[in-house]
N, C-alpha and C positions, 0 to 999 in steps of 0.2 A: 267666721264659722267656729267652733267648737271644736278645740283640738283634739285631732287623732292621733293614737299612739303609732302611726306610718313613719318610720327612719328615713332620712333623707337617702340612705343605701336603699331601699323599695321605691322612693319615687325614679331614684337614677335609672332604672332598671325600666319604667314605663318611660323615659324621655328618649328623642329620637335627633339626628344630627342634624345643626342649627341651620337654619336656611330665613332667606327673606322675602319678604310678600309684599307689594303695594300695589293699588290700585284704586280704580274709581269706580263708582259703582251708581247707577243713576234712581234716585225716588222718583217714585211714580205722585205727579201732577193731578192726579185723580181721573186724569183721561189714558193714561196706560202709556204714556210719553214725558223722558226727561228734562226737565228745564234748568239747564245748570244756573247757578247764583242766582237764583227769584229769591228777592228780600222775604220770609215771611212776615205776616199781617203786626201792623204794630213793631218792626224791629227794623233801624237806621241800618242800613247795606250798602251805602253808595261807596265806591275804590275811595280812599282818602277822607272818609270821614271819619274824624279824631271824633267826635262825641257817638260813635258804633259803639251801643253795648255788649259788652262779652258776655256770652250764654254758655253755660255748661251742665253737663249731667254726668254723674259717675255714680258706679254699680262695682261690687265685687260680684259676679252672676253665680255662685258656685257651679266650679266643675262637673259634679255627684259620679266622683270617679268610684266612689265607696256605696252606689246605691244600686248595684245592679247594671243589667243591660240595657236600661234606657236611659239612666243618671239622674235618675230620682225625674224622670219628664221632662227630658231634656227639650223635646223639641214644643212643647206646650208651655213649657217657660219663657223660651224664647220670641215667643207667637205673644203671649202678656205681656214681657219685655216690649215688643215692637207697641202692644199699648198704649204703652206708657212712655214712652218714648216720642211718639206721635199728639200726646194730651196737651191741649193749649199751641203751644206750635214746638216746631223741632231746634233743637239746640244746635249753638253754632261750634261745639265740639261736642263728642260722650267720649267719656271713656270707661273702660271695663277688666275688670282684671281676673284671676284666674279660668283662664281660657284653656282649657283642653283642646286636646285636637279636635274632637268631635264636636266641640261646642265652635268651634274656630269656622269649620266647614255649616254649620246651622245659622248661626249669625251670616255671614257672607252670605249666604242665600238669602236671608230673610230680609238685608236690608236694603237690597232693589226694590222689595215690596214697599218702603214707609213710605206714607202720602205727607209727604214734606215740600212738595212744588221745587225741589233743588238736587245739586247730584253730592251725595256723601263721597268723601278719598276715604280710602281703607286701610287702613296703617296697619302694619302686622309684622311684627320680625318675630320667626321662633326659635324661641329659647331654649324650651325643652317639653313641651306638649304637654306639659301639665296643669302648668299656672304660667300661660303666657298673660298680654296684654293686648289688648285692641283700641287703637285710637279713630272714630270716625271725626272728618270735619268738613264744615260744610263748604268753607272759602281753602286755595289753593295751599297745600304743603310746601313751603322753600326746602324742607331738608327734614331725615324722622334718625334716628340713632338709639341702639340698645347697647347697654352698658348692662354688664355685671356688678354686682356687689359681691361684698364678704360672707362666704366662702367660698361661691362658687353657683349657688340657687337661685336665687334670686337676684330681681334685674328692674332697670327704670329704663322704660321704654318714652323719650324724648321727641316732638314733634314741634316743627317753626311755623308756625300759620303767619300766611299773607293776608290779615285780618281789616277790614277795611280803616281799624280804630289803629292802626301803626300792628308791626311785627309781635305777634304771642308767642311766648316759649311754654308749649306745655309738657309736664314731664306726671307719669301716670305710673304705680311700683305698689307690689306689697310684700310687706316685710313679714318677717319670720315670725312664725308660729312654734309652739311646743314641738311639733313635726319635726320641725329642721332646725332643733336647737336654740331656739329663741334667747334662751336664758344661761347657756351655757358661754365660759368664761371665754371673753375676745379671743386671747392669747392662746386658746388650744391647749397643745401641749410644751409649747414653748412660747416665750415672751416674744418671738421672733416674728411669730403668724401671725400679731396682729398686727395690720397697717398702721404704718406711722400716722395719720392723719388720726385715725380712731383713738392711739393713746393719748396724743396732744389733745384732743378734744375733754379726754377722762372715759370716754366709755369703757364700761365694763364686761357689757355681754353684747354677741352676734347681733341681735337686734337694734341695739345701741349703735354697734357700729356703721351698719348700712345706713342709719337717718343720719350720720355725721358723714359716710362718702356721697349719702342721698343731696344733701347740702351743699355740698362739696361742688358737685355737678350740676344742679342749678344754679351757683353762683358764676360758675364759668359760661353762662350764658348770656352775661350781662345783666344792663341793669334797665331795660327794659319791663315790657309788662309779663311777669314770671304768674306760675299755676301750675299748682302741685296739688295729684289728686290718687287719690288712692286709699289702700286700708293699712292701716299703720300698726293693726295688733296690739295698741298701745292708745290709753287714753290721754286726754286733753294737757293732763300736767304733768306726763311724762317726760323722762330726758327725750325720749327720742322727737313728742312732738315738738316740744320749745327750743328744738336746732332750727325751725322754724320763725314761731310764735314768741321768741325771744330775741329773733330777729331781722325786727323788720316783716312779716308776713303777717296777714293778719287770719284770723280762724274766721271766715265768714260766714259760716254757720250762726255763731255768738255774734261777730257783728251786726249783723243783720235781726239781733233781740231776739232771736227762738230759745226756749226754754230748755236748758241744759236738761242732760240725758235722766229722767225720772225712772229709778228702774224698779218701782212698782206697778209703772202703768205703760211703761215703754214707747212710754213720747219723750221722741228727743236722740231715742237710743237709735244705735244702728246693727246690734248686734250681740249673741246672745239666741238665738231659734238654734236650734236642732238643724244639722245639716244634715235630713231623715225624713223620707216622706210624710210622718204622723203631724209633724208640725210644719212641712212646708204647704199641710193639708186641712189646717186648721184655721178658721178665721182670727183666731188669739194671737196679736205681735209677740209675745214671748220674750222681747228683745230687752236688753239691761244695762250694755254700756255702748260707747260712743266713741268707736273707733275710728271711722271712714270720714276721710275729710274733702276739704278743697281749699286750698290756701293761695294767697295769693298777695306777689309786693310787687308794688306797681309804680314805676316815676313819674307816671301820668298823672299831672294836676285835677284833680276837682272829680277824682271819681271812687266810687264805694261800691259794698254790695245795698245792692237793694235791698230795703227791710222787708222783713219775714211780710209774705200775701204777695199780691203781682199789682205795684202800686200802679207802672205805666201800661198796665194790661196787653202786654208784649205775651203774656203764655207761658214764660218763666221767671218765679220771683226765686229766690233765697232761701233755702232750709232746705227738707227733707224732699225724697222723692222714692217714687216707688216704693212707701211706707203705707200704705193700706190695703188691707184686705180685698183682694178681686174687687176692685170698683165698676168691670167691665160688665161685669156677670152678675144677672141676679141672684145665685147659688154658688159657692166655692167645694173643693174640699175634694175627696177621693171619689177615682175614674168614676164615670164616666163626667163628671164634674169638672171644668177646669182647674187648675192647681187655682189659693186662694198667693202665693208670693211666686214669686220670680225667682227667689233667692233663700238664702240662710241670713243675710245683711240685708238692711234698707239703703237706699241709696243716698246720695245729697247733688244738690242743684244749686245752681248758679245763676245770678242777674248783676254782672260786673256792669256799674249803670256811669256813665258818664255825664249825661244830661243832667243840668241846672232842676235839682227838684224830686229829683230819684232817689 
């Protein structure tokens, strides 16, 4: 989103004391009854199958804690979201980040409704009701964990899926924006505030720091198949992304040969619209660079992302998602119109393929 000049002292002021949420929540099979773990069409499901592709979808959904009393349509976003979420078949995690309370309570509602033929778990710890995270998956949780970062705001919401292709660690976070001091020096006002982990690394600023404790905390996970997905504030050859993409993880987006971010034509891009009804209401992407990622280092022999298109026609290939204009509707745009994005970001998607040919 497009940074607002809000102080991290105004956000503290709308957050509320931290409490934890899980649950399970069952998709509707298109007969109005849930079928927990129904493979969908085209995707390897079976307990102990090492060649199960991992699916993924991530969304920064904006908040629109700044767009009035409905959050810039909040709840008709989230109705496009279910969507698109549901196109081709459902992913075998999402994740979603800046989660207000009220958007926290609108998703949970909506997504008993998605005609997935399987039951979504509901990962949810909050944080501080303004920019939480949301993890849905569709196979069993072992264990979900929220960690703080530096200084205090932001946080990497961590989940273990019992994946039929062996244990996923998936870990889902967005970092700091101009808001909450992005760019302002680690060390505060003394050399003392900055975590020892963040000076050894060399970071210099807030932002820098969290992708070096963000690091930090997916490495303590082992060395299993890791997945880190989120909005990072930060492009592709920044320090903060190459604590990553420098080691060991790969950017599957570019793996996968899609077309780095063009930001005269906003393919590629993930961000950059107006977090402002005029352009969450316009069919023009708007969008100009290419923040939101999904990463991922894997010790699993012989598997990649899928390249850009949906080669095994499973429903989800690799690149972008929830990057075009209402494809539901044949009109986008203001009321009575449905909204023409879900978001101020475009999302990215995942076909982690393990099968011989993917």
């Amino acid at each position: 989103m497009r940074e607002s000049n809000l102080s991290l002292a105004a956000f503290a002021l709308i957050a509320t004391t931290a409490t934890a949420a899980m649950s399970t929540v069952a998709c509707s099979d298109g007969a109005g009854s849930g079928a927990p773990n129904v493979p969908a069409p085209g995707v390897e499901g079976e307990p102990g199958d090492a060649n199960a592709d991992v699916t993924v979808r991530n969304l920064n959904i904006l908040h629109g804690l700044f767009c009035g009393t409905d959050a810039c349509r909040l709840q008709e976003r989230v109705e496009l979201l279910s969507q698109w979420l549901t196109q081709g078949s459902c992913a075998d995690v999402v994740t979603l980040q800046e989660i207000s309370g009220a958007a926290e309570e609108v998703i949970r509602e909506a997504v008993p409704s998605l005609d997935c033929g399987f039951e979504y778990e509901f990962i949810y710890e909050m944080s501080n009701r303004v920019d939480d995270s949301i993890i849905l998956s569709r196979y069993p949780v072992e264990s979900h964990a929220l960690t703080t970062l530096y200084p205090g705001f932001r946080h990497v919401l961590h989940v273990r899926v019992n994946h039929p292709s062996g244990p996923v660690d998936v870990f889902t976070t967005h970092l700091a924006s101009g808001s909450d001091g992005a760019s302002e020096p680690c060390q505060g006002q003394s050399e003392s505030e900055c975590p020892e982990e963040c000076l050894a690394a060399g970071a210099q600023t807030r932002r820098q720091c969290q992708a070096v404790q963000l690091a930090g905390i997916v490495d303590e996970a082992g060395q299993g198949t890791r997945i880190v997905t989120g909005d990072f504030n930060a492009s592709p050859a920044s320090f903060e992304a190459k604590q990553f993409t420098d080691h060991g993880f790969v950017d599957t987006f570019l793996v996968a040969e899609n077309a780095e971010c063009a930001p005269d034509s906003g393919v590629g891009c993930s961000a950059g619209r107006d977090s402002a009804l005029p352009e969450l209401e316009s069919p023009q992407s708007n969008q100009r660079v290419r923040i939101d990622y999904i990463l991922v280092n894997s010790a699993q022999s012989g598997c990649a992302p899928e390249r850009a298109g949906d080669g095994d026609g499973d429903g989800i290939g690799t690149g972008a998602f929830a990057h075009e204009s209402n494809p539901f509707s044949a009109e986008c745009g203001a009321a009575p119109a449905p909204p023409c994005w879900v978001s101020d970001h475009d999302g990215t998607e995942l076909d982690w393929a393990c099968l011989a040919g993917n």
